[in-house]
mmCIF entry with sequence, helices, sheets and N, C-alpha, C, O atoms, coordinates in Angstrom:
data_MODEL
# 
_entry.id   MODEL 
# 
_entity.id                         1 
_entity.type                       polymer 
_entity.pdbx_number_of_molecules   1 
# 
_entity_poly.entity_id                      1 
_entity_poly.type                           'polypeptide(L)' 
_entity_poly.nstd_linkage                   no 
_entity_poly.nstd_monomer                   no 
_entity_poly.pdbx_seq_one_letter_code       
;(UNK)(UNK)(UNK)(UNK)(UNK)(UNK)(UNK)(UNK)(UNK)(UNK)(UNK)(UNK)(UNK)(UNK)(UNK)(UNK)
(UNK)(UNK)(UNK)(UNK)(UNK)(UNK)(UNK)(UNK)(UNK)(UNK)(UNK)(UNK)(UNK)(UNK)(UNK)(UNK)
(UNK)(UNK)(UNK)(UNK)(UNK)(UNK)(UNK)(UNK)(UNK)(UNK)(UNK)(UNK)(UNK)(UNK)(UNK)(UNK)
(UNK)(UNK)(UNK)(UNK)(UNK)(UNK)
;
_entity_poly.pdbx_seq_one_letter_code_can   XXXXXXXXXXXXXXXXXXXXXXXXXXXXXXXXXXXXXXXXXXXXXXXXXXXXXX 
_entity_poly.pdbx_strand_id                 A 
# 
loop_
_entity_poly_seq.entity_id 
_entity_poly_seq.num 
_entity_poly_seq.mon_id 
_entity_poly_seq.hetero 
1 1  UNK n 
1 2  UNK n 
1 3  UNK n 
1 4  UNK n 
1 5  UNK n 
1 6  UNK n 
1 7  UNK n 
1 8  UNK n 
1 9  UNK n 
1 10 UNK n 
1 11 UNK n 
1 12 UNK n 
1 13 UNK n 
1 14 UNK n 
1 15 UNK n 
1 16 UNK n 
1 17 UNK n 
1 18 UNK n 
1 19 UNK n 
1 20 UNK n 
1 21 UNK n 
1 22 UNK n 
1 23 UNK n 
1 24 UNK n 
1 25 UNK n 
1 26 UNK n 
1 27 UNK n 
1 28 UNK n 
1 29 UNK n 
1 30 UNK n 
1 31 UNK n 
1 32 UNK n 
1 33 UNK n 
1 34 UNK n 
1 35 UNK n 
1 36 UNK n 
1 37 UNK n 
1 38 UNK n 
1 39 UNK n 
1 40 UNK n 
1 41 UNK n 
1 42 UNK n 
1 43 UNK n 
1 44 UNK n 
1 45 UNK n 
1 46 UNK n 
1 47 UNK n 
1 48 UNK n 
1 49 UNK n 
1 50 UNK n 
1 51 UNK n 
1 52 UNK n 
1 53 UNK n 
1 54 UNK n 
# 
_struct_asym.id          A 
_struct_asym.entity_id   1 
# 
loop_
_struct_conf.conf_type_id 
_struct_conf.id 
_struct_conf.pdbx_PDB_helix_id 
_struct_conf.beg_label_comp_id 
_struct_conf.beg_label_asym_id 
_struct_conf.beg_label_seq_id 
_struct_conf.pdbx_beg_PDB_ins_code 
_struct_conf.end_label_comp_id 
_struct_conf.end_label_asym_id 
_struct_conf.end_label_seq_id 
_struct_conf.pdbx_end_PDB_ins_code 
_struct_conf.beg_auth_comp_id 
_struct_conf.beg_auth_asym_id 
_struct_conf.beg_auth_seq_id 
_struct_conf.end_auth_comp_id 
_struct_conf.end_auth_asym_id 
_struct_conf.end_auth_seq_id 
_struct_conf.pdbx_PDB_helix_class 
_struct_conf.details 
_struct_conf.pdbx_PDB_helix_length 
HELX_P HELX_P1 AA1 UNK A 3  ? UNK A 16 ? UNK A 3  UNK A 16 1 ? 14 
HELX_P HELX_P2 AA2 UNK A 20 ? UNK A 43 ? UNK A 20 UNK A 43 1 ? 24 
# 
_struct_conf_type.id          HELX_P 
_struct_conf_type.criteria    ? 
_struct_conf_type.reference   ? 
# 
loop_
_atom_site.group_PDB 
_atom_site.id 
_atom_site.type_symbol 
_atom_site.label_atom_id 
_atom_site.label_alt_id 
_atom_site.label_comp_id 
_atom_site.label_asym_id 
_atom_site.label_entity_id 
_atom_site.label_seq_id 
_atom_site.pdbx_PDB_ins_code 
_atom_site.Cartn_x 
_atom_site.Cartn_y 
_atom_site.Cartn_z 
_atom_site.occupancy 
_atom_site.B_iso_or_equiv 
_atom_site.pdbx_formal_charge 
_atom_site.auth_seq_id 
_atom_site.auth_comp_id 
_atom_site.auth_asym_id 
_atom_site.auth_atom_id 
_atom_site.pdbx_PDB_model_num 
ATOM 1   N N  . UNK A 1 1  ? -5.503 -10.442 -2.393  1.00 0.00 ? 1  UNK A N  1 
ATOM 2   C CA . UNK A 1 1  ? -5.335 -9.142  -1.784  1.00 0.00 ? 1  UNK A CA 1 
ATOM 3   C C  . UNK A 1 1  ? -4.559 -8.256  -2.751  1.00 0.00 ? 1  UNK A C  1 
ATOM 4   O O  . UNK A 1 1  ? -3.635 -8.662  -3.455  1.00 0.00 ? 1  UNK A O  1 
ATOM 5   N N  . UNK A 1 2  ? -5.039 -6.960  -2.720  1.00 0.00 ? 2  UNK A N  1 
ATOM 6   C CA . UNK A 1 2  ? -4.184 -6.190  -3.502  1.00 0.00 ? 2  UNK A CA 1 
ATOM 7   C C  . UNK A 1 2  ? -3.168 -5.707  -3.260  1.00 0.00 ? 2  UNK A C  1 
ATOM 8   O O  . UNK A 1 2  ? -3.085 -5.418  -2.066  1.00 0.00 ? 2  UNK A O  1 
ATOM 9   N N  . UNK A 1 3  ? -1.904 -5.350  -4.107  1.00 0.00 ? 3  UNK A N  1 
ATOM 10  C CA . UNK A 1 3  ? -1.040 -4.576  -3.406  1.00 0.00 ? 3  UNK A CA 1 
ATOM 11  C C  . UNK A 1 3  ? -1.124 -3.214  -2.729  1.00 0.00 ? 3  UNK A C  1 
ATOM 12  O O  . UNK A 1 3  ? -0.207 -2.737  -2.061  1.00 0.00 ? 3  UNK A O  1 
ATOM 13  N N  . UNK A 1 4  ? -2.466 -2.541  -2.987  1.00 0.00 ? 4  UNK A N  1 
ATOM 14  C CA . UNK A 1 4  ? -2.594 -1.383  -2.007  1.00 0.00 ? 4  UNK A CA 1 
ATOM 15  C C  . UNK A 1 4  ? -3.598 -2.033  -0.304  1.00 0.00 ? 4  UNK A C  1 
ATOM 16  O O  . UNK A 1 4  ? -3.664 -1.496  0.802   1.00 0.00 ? 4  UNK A O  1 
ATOM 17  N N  . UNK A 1 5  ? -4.022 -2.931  -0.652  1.00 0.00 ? 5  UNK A N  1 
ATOM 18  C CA . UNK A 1 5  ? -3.998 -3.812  0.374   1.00 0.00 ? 5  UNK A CA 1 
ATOM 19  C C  . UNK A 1 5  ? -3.051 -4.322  1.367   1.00 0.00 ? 5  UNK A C  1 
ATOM 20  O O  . UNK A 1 5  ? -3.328 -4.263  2.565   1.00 0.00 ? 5  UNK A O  1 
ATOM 21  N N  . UNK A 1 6  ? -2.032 -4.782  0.975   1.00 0.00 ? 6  UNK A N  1 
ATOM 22  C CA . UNK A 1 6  ? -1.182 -5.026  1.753   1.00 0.00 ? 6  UNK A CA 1 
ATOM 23  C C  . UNK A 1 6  ? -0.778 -3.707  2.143   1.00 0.00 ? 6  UNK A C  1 
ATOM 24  O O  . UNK A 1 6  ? -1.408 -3.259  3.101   1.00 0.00 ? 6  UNK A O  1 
ATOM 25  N N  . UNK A 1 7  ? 0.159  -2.924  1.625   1.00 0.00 ? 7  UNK A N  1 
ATOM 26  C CA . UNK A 1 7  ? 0.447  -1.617  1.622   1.00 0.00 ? 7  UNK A CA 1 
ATOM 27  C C  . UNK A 1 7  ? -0.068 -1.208  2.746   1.00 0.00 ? 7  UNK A C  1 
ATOM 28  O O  . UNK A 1 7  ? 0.715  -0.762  3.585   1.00 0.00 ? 7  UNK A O  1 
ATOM 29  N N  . UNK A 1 8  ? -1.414 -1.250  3.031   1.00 0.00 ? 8  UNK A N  1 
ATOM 30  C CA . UNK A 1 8  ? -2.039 -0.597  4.639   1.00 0.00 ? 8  UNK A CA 1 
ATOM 31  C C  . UNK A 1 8  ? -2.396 -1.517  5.610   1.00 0.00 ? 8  UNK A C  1 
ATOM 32  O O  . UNK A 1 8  ? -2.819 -1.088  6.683   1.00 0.00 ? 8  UNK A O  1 
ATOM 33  N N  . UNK A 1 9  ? -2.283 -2.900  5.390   1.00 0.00 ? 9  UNK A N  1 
ATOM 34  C CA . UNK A 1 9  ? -2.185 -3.815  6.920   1.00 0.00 ? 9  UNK A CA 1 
ATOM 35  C C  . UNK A 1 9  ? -0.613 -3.698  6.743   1.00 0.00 ? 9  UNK A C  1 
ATOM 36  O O  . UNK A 1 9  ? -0.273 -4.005  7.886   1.00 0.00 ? 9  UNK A O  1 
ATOM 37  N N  . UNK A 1 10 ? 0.294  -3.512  6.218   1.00 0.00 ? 10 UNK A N  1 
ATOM 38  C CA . UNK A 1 10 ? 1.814  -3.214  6.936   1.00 0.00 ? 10 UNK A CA 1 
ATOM 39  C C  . UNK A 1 10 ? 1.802  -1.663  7.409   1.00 0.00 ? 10 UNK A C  1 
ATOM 40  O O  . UNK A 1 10 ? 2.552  -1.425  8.355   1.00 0.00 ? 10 UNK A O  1 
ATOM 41  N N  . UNK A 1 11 ? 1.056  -0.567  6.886   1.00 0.00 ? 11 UNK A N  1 
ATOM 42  C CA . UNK A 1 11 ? 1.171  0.645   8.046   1.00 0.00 ? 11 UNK A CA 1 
ATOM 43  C C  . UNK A 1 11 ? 0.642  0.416   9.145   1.00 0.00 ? 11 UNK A C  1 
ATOM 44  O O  . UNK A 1 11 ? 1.015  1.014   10.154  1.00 0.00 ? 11 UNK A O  1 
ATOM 45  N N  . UNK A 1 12 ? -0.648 -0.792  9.168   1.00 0.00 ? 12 UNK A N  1 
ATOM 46  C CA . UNK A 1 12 ? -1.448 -0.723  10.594  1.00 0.00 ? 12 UNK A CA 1 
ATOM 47  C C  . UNK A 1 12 ? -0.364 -1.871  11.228  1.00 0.00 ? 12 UNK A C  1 
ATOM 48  O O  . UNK A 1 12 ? -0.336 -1.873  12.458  1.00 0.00 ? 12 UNK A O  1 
ATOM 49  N N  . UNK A 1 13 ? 0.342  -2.641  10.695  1.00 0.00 ? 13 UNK A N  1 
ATOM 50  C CA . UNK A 1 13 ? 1.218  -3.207  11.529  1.00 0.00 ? 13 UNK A CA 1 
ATOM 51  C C  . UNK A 1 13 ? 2.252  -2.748  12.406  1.00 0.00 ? 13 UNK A C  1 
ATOM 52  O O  . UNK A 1 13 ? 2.393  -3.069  13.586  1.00 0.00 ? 13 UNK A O  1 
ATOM 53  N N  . UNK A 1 14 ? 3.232  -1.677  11.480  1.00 0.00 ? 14 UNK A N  1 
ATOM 54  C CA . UNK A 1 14 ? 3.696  -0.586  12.239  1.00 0.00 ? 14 UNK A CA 1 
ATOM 55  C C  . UNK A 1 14 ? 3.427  0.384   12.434  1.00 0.00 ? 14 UNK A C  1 
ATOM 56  O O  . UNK A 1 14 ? 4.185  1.334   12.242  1.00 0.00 ? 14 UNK A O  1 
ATOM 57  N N  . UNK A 1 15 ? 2.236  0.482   12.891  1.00 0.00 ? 15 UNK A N  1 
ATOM 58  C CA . UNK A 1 15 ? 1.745  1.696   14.015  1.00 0.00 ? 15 UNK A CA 1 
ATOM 59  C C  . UNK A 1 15 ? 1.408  0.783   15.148  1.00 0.00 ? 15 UNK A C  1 
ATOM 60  O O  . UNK A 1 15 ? 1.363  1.362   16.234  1.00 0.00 ? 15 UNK A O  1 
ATOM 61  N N  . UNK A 1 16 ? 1.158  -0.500  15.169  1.00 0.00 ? 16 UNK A N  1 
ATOM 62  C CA . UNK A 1 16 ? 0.915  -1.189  16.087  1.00 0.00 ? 16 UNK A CA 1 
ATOM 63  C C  . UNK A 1 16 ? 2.612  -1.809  16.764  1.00 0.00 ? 16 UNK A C  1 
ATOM 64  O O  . UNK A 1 16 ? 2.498  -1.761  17.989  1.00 0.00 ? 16 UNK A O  1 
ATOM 65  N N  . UNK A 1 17 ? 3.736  -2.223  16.471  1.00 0.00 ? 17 UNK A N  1 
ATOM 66  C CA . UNK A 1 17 ? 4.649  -2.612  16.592  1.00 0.00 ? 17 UNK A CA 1 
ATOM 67  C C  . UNK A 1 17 ? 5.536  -2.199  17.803  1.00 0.00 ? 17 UNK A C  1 
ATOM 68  O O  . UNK A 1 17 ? 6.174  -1.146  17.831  1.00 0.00 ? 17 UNK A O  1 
ATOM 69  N N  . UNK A 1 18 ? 5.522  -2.993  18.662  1.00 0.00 ? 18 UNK A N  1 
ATOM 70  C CA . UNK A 1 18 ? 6.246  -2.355  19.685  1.00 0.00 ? 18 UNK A CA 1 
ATOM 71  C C  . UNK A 1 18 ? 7.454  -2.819  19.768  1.00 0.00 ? 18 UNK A C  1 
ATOM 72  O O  . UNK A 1 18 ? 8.130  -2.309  20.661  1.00 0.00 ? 18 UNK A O  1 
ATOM 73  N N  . UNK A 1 19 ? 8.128  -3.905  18.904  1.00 0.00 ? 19 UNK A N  1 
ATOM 74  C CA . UNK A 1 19 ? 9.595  -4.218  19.326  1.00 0.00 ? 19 UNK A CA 1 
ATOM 75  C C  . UNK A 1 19 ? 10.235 -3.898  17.886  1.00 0.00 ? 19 UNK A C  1 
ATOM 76  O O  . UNK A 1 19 ? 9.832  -4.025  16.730  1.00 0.00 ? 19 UNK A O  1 
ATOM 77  N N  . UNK A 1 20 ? 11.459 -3.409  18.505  1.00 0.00 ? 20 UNK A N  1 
ATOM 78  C CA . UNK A 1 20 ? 12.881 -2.727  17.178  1.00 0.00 ? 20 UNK A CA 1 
ATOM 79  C C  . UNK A 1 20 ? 12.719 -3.707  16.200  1.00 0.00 ? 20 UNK A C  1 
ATOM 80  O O  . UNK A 1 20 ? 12.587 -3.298  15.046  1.00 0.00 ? 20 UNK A O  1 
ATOM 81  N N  . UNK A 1 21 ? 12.690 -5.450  16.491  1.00 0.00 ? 21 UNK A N  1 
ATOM 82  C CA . UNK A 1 21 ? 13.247 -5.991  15.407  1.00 0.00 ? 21 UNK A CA 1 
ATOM 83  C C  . UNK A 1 21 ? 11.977 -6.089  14.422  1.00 0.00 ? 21 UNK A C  1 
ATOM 84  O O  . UNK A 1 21 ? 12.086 -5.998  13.199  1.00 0.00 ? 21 UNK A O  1 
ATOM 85  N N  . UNK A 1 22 ? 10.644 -6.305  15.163  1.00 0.00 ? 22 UNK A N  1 
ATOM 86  C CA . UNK A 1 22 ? 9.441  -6.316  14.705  1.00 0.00 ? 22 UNK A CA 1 
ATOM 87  C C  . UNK A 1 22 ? 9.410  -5.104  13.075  1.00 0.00 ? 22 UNK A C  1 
ATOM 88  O O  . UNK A 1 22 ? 9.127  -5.273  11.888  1.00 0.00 ? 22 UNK A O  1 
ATOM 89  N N  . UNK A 1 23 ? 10.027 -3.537  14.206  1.00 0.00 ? 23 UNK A N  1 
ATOM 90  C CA . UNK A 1 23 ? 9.494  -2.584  12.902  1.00 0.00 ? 23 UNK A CA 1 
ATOM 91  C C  . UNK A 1 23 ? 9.989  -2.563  12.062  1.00 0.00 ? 23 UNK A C  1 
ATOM 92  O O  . UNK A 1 23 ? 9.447  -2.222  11.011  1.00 0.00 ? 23 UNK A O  1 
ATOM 93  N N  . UNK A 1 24 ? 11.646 -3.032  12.170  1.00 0.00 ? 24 UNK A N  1 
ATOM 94  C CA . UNK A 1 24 ? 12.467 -3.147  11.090  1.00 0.00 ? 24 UNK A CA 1 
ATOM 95  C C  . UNK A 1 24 ? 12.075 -3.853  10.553  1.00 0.00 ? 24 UNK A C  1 
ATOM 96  O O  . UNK A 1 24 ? 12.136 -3.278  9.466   1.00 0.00 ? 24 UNK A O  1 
ATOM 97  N N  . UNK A 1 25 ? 11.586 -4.907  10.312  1.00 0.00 ? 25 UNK A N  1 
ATOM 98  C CA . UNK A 1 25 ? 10.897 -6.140  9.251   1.00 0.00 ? 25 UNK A CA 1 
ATOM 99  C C  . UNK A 1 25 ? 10.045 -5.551  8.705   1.00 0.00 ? 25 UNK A C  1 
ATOM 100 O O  . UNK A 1 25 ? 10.166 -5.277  7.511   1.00 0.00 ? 25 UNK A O  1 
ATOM 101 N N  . UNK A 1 26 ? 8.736  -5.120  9.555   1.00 0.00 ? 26 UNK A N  1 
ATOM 102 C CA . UNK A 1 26 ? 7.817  -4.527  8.854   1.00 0.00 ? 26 UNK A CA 1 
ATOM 103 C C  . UNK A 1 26 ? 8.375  -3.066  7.610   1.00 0.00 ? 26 UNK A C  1 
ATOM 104 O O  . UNK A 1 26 ? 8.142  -2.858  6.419   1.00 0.00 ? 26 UNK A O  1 
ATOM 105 N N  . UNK A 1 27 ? 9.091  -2.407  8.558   1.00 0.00 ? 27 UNK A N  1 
ATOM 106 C CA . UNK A 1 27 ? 9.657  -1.642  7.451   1.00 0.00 ? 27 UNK A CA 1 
ATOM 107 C C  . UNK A 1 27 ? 10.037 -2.044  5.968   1.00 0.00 ? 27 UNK A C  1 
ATOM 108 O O  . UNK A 1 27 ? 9.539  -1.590  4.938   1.00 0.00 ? 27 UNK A O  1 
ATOM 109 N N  . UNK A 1 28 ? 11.290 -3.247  6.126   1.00 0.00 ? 28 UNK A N  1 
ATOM 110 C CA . UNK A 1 28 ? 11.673 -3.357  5.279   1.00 0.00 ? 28 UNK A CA 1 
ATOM 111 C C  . UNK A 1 28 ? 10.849 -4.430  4.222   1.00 0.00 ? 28 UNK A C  1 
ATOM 112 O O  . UNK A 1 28 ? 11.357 -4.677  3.128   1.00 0.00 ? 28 UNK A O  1 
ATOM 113 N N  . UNK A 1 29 ? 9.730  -4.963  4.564   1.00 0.00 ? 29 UNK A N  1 
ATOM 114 C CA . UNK A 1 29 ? 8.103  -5.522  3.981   1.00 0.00 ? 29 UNK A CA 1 
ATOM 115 C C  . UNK A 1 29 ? 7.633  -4.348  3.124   1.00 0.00 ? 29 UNK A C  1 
ATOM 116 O O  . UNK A 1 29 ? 7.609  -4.455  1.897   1.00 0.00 ? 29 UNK A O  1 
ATOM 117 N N  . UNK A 1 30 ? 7.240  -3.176  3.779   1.00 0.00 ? 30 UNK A N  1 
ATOM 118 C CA . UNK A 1 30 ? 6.639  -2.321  3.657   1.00 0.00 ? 30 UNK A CA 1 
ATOM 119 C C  . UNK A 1 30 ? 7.496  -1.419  2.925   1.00 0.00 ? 30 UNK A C  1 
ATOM 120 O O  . UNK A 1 30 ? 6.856  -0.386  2.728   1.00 0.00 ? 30 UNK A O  1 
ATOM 121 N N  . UNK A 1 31 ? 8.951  -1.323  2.307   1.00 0.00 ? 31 UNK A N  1 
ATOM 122 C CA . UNK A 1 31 ? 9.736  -0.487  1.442   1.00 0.00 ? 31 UNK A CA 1 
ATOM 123 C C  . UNK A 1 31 ? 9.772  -1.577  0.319   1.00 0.00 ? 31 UNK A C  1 
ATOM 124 O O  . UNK A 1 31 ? 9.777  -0.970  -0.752  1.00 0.00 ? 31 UNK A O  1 
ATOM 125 N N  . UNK A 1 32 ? 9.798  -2.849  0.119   1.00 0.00 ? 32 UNK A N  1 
ATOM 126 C CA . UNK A 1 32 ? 9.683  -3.598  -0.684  1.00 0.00 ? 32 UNK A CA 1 
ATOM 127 C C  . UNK A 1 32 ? 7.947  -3.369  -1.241  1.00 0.00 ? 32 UNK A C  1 
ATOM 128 O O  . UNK A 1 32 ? 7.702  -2.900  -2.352  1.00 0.00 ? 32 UNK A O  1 
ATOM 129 N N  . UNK A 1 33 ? 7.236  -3.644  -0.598  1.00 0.00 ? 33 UNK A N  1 
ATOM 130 C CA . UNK A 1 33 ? 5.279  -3.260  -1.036  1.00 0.00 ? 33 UNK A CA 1 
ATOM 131 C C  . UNK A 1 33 ? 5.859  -2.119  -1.811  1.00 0.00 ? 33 UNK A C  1 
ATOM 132 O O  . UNK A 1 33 ? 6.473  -2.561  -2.782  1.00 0.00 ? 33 UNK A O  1 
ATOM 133 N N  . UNK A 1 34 ? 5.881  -1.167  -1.760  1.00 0.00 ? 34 UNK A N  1 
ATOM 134 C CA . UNK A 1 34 ? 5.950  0.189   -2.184  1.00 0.00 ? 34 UNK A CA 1 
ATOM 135 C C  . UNK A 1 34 ? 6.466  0.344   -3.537  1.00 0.00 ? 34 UNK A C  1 
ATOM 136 O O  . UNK A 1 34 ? 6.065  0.970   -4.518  1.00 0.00 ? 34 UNK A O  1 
ATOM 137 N N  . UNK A 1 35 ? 7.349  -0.314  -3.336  1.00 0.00 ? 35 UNK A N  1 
ATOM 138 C CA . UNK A 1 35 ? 8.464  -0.700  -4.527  1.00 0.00 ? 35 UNK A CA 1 
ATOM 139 C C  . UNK A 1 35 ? 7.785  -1.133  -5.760  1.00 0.00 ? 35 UNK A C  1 
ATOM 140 O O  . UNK A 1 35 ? 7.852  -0.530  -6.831  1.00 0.00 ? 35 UNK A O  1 
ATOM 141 N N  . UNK A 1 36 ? 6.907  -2.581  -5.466  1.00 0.00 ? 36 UNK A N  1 
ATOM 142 C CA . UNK A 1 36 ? 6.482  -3.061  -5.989  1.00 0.00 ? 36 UNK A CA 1 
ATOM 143 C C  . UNK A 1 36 ? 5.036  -2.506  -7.036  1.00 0.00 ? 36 UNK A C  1 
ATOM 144 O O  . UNK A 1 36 ? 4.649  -2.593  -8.201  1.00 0.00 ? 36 UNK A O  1 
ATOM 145 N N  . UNK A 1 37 ? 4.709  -2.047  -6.021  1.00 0.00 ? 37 UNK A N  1 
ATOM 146 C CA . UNK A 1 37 ? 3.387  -0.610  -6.295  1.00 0.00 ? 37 UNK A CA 1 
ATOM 147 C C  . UNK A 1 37 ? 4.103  0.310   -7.221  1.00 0.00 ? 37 UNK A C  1 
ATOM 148 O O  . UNK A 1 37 ? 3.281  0.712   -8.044  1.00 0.00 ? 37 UNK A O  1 
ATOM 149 N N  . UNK A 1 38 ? 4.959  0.677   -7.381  1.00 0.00 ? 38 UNK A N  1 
ATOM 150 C CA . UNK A 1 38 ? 5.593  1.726   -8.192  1.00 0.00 ? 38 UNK A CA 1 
ATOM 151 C C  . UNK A 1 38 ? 5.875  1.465   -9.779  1.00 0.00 ? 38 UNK A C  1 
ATOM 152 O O  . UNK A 1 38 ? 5.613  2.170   -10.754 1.00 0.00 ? 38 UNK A O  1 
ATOM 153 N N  . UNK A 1 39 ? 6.608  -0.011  -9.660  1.00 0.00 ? 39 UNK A N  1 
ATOM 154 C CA . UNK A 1 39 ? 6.663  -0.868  -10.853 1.00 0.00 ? 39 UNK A CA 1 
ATOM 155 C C  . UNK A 1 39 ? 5.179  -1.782  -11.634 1.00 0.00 ? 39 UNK A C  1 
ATOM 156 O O  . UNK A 1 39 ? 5.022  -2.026  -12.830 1.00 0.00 ? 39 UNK A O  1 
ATOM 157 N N  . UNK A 1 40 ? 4.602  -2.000  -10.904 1.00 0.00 ? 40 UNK A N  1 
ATOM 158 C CA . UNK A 1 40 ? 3.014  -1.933  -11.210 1.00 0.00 ? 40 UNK A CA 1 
ATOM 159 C C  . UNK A 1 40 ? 2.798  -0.429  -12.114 1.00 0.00 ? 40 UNK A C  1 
ATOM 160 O O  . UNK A 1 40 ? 2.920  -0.416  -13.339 1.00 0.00 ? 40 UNK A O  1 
ATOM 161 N N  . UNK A 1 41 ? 2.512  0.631   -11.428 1.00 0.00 ? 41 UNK A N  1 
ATOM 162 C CA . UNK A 1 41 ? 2.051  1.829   -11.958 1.00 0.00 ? 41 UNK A CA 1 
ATOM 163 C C  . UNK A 1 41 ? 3.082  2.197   -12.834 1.00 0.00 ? 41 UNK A C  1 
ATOM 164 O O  . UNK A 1 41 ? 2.828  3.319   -13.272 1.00 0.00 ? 41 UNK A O  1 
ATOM 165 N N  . UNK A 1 42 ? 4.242  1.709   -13.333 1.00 0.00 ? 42 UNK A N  1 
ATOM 166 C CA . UNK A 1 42 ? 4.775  2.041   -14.257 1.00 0.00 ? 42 UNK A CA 1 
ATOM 167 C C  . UNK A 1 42 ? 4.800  1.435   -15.197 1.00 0.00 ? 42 UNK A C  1 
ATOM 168 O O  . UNK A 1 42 ? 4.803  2.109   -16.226 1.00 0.00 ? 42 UNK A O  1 
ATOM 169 N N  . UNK A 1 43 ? 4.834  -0.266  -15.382 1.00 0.00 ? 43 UNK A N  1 
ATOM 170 C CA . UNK A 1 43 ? 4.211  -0.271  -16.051 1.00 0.00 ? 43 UNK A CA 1 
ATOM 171 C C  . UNK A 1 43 ? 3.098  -0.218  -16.668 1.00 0.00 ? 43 UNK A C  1 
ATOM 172 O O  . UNK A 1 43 ? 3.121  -0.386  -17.888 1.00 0.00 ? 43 UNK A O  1 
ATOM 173 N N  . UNK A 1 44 ? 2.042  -0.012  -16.106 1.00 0.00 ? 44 UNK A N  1 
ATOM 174 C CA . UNK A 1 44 ? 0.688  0.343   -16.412 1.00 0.00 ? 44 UNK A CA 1 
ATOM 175 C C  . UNK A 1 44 ? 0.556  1.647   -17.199 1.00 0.00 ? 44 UNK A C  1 
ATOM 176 O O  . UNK A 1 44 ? -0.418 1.896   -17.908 1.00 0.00 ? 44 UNK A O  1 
ATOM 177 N N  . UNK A 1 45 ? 1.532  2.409   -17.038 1.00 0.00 ? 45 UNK A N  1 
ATOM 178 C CA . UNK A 1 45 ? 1.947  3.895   -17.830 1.00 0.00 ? 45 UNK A CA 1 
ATOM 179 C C  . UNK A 1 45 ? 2.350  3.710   -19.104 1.00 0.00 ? 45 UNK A C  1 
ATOM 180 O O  . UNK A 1 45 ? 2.175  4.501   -20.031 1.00 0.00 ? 45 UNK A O  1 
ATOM 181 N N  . UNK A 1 46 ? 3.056  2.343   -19.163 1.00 0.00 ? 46 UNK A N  1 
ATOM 182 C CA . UNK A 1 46 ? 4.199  2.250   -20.262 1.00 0.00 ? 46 UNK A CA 1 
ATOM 183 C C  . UNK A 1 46 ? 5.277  3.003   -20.499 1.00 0.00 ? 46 UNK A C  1 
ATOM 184 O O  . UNK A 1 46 ? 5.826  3.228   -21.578 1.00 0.00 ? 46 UNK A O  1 
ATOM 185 N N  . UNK A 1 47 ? 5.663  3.542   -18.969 1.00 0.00 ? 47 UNK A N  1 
ATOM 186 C CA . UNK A 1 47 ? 6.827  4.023   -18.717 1.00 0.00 ? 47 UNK A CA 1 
ATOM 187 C C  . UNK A 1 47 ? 7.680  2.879   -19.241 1.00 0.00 ? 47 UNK A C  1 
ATOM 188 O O  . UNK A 1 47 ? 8.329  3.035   -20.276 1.00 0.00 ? 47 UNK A O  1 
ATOM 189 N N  . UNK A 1 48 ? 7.706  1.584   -18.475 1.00 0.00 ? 48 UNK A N  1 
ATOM 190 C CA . UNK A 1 48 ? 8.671  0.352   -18.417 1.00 0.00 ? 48 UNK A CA 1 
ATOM 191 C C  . UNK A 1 48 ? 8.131  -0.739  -18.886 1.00 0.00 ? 48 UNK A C  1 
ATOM 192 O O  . UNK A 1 48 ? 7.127  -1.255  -18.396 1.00 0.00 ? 48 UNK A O  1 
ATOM 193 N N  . UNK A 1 49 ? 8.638  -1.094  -19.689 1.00 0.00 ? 49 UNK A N  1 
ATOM 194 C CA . UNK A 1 49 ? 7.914  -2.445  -20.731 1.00 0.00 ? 49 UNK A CA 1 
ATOM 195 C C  . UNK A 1 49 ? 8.514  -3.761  -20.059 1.00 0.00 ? 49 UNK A C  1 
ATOM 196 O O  . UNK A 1 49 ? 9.689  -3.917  -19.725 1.00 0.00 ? 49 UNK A O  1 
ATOM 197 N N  . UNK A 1 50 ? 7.692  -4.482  -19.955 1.00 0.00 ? 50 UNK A N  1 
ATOM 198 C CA . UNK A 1 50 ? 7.893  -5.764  -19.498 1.00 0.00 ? 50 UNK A CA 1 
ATOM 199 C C  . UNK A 1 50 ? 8.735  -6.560  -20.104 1.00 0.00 ? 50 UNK A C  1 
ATOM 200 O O  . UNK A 1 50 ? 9.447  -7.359  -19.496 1.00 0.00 ? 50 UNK A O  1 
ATOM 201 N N  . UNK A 1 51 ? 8.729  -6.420  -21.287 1.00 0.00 ? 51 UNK A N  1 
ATOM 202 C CA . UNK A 1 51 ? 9.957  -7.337  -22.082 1.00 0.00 ? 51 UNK A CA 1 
ATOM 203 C C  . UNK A 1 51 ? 11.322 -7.065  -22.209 1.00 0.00 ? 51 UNK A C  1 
ATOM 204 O O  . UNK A 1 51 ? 11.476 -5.857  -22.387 1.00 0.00 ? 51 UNK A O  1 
ATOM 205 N N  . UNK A 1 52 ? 12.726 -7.884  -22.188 1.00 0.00 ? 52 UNK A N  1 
ATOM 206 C CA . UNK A 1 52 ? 13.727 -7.630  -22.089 1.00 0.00 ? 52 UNK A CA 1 
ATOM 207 C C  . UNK A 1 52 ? 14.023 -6.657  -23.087 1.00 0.00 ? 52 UNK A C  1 
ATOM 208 O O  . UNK A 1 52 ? 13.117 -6.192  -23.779 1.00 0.00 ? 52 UNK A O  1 
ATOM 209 N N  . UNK A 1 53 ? 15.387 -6.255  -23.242 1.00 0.00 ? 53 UNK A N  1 
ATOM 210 C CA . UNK A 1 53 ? 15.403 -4.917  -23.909 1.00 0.00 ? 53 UNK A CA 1 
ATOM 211 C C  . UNK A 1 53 ? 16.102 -5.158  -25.309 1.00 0.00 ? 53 UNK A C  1 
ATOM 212 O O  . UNK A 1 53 ? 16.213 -4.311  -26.196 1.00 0.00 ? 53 UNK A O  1 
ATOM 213 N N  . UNK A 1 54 ? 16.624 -6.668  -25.354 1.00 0.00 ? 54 UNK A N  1 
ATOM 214 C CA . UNK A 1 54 ? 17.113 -7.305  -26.434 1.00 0.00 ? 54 UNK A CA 1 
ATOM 215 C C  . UNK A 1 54 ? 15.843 -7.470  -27.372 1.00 0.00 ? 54 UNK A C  1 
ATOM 216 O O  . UNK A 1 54 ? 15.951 -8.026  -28.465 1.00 0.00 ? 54 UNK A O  1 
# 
């Protein structure tokens, strides 16, 4: 699965979510996905190089 895959079965999870502790998980799933998606597309830019900086 891709990470823009996941990315939208955790929005359809919380839009579906009816209990507090439920969305908070999903939330905090779904701010981590995002995260992860970001550092993907950066490095893919060569904004951020994968190798240590030493």
């Amino acid at each position: 699965m891709s990470i823009d895959q996941h990315i939208e079965e955790l929005r359809a999870e919380l839009r579906n979510a009816v209990d507090a502790v439920e969305r908070r998980e999903i939330e905090a799933e779904l701010e981590m996905a995002l995260a992860e998606r970001e550092l993907i597309w950066a490095e893919l830019e060569g904004l951020l190089s994968g190798e240590p900086p030493f």
